[in-house]
Each structure stands twice: as structure tokens, then as C-alpha cells.
N, C-alpha and C positions, 0 to 999 in steps of 0.2 A: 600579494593579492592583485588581482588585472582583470578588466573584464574585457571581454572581446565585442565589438558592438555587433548589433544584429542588422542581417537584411531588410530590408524594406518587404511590406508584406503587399502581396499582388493588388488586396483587396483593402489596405488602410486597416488590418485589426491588426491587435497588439499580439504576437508574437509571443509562443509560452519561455518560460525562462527558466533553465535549468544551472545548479550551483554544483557543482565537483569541490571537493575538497581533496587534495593530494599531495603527498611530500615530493613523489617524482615528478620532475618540471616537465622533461619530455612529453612522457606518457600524461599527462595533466592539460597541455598545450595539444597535442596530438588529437585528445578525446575534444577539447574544446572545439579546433580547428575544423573539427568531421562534421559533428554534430551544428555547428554555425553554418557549414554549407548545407547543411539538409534543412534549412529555413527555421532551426532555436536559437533563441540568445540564451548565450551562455556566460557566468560569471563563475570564476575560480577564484580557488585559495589556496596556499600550502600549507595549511595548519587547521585544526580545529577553531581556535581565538580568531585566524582572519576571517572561518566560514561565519561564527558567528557575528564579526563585522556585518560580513555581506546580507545577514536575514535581516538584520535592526534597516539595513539601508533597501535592500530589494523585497518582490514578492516575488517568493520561487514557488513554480509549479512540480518542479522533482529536485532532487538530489543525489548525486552521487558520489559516495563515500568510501574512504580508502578505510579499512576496518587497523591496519598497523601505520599509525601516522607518532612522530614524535611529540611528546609530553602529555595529549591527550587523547584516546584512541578513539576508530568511529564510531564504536562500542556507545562510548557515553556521550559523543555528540549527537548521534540516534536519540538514545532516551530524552536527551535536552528537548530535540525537535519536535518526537513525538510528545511530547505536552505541551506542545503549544497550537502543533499544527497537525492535520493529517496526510501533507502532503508526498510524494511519492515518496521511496525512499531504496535508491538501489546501495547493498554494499559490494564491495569491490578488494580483492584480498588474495596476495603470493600465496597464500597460507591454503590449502586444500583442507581444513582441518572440521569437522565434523562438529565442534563444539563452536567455534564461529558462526557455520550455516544456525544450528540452532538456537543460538543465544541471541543471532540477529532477526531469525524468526519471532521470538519470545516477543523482543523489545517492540516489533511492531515491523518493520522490513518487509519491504516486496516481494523484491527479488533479491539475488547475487549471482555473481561473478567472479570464478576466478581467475588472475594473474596469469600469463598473457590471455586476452581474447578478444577476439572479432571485431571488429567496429561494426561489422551487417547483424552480429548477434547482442551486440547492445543496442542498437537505433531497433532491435524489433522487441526488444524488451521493454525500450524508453516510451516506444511509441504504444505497446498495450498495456503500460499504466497510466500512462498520460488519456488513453483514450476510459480506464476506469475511473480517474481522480476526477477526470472533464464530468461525467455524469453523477456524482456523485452532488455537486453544483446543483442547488433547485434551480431552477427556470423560471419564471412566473408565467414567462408565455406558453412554455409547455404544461403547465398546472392546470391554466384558464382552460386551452382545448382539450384537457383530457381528465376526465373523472378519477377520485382518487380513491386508489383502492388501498385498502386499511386491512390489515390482517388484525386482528387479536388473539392476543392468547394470554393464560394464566394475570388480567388484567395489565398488560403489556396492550401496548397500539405499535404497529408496523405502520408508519405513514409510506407506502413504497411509492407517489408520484415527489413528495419532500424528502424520501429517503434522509426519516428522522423516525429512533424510537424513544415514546414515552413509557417511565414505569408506572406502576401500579400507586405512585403517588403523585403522579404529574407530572414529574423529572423530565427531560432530554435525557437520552444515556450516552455516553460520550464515544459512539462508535468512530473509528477508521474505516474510509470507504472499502477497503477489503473487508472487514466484517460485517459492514452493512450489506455486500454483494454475499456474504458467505449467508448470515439469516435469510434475505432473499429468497437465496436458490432453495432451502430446506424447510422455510417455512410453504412459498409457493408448491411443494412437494408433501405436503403433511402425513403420518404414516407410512409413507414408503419410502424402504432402505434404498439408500445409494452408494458405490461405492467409493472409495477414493481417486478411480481414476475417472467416476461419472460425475462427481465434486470439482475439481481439475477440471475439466472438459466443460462444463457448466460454466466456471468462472473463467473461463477464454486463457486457462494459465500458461496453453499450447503445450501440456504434457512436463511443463521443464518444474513444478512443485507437486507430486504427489507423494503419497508417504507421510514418512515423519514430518514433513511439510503442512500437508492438514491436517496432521493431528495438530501442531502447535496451534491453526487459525482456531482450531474448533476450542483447542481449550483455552484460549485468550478470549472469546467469547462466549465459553460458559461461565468465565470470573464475571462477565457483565451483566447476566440473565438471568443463574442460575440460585438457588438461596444457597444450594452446596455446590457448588464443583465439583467436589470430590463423589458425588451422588446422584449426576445430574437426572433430571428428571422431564424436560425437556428437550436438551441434546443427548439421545441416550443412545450407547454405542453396540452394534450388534455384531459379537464376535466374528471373525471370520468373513465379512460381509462389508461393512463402512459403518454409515452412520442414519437414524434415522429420527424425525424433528416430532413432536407428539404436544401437540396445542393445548392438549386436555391435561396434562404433567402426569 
């Protein structure tokens, strides 16, 4: 485990910090290296046990994960993360394998990547979660200058200027700023179907998650809204078509 220090920033603010977990040192050192000149601090590990070192000691705004790493895979250091945090979370994986892309969809994941690729197509992937994870952050000063608009539905509050939803007993519902950005976009659209790639395009995914891609977001957020999922009633799916949001259930 090593961390790379970061640049000094133009303007005195802290710098976002991103964590890579990886077995390959090259390719691990490489991504660090790139991304440290494009102005993040970056800290690595080569293992799942060293990344979770690095979260007890650092605040990471992403991460990026080798999904085949020795004794624990990024599989389950994902799930680890996602219950604690919602912060970014790219996986990274030799494997082109269709059950990987989904199962790291399931767990909560942004994006992925497979083995070899780009460094300009990971700094534009890093850079449009980091710019969803950034707003997902209440403000207080942007609260103060700006009226908050509140969606309800089926005794649900959509706070969308705290980008916080309460249920129908008071709760907080423990959204990921992807699924807060996914509600958003559908509730802001009430009644009218959209489709998968006007979902995608809404949520700035730049075309690289449609498909099987939102279907997983939509159904990882009907487990949180819905009394059935398997029946939903207000994310309700219209064949052939996408999806359309109905306030009324």
C-alpha cells in the first residue's frame, strides 16, 4: 500500500481523492501516476485488506476497483463500501464477462472498465462521477439562495434542493447519488414514458450505460420505493418503449 501525494491546488482547496485497489503494480502505479498529474490525490493498494486500510485512514471521493484481485474479490469489497458510503465506485476487470458488468451493476457500481483501457477514457469517466457524487453534497449556501422544491408522491417527499428522500413514515431512504439522480430525472417527468437511451442522456452517462444497465438502476430503486418490486406501481415499465414514473401509484 503507498500513496502518491497530491499537487498543490491553484486555489488552496482540498483536492478530491481517489483509492485504486489492484494486484497489478504496473497498471496500479500507471493509473495512479496519470490521474495525480491531472490534479487528484490518489492512494492505492494491492489488495482488498490494504484498500480497507486506506478508508479507516482516508476520505475517498471514488474508487477504483480490480473486480479479480487475490483472496478477496472487488465484488465483495464493493458491497463492503456500498454500506457504508455512497461514494463513486468504478470497477476495472481482464474479464469481458457479462455476469461481472451486472452483478457490479446490482451491488451499486457506476461504471466499468475493461482490461486494457485508455487513461483519456477513464479520467472522462472519473471525472463525470465525481462531477454526480460532487452534487449529490447538500450546500447550505445553495439551499439558502434557492427555493426547495419537494416532489411528493404516494406519501414519499423528494427533497431535490437536499437531494434527500423521506418515506411515508419519516425515514431518510438510504439512496446512492445515482439513484437519487435516477428518481430525479422520472419523477421531474411524471407520466411520460422515456426511453432507455433518453434515461442515459438525462443522467450525463455519455451513452456508455444503456440497456441492461438501467434496467439494473431502475430495479435497485424500485427495492427502495416500491411496497412490491415485483409489481411496481410507481416505476412502471412500458413494453417496447422504457420506463414511465406515475406519482398517483
Amino acid at each position: 500500500m503507498s500513496t502518491i501525494p497530491s499537487p498543490e491546488d491553484a486555489e488552496g482547496m482540498p483536492v478530491q481523492t481517489i483509492g485504486i485497489a489492484d494486484d497489478e503494480d504496473d497498471l496500479r502505479e500507471t493509473v495512479a501516476e496519470y490521474l495525480t498529474r491531472r490534479g487528484f490525490r490518489v492512494v492505492q493498494a494491492a489488495d482488498a485488506a490494504g484498500f480497507r486500510e486506506l478508508c479507516a485512514q482516508e476520505h475517498l471521493d471514488l474508487a477504483i476497483l480490480d473486480i479479480r484481485m487475490p483472496h478477496e474479490d472487488g465484488l465483495s469489497l464493493a458491497r463492503w463500501l456500498r454500506e457504508r458510503s455512497a461514494i463513486g465506485i468504478i470497477f476495472a476487470t481482464a474479464a469481458d464477462e457479462p455476469i461481472d458488468r451486472v452483478v457490479g451493476l446490482e451491488i451499486g457500481a457506476d461504471d466499468y472498465l475493461t482490461k486494457p483501457y485508455e487513461m483519456r477514457e477513464l479520467l472522462a469517466r472519473v471525472r463525470c462521477i465525481l462531477r454526480r457524487t460532487a452534487s449529490a453534497a447538500p450546500v447550505a449556501a445553495e439551499r439558502a439562495a434557492k427555493p426547495v422544491e419537494v416532489i411528493a408522491f404516494q406519501g414519499f417527499q423528494a427533497d431535490l434542493s437536499a437531494r434527500r428522500l423521506v418515506d411515508p413514515s419519516g425515514r431518510t431512504v438510504d439512496l446512492t447519488a445515482g439513484e437519487f439522480d435516477l428518481l430525479a430525472v422520472l419523477a421531474q417527468r411524471p407520466r411520460r414514458t422515456l426511453s432507455r437511451e433518453q434515461i442515459s442522456t438525462l443522467l450525463d452517462l455519455g451513452g456508455i450505460e444503456v440497456g441492461r444497465g438501467i434496467d439494473i438502476r431502475i430495479a435497485r430503486l424500485r427495492k427502495k420505493i416500491e411496497d412490491r418490486p415485483d409489481a411496481p406501481r410507481l416505476l412502471r415499465t412500458v413494453h417496447g418503449q422504457g420506463y414511465v414514473f406515475t406519482p398517483e401509484g
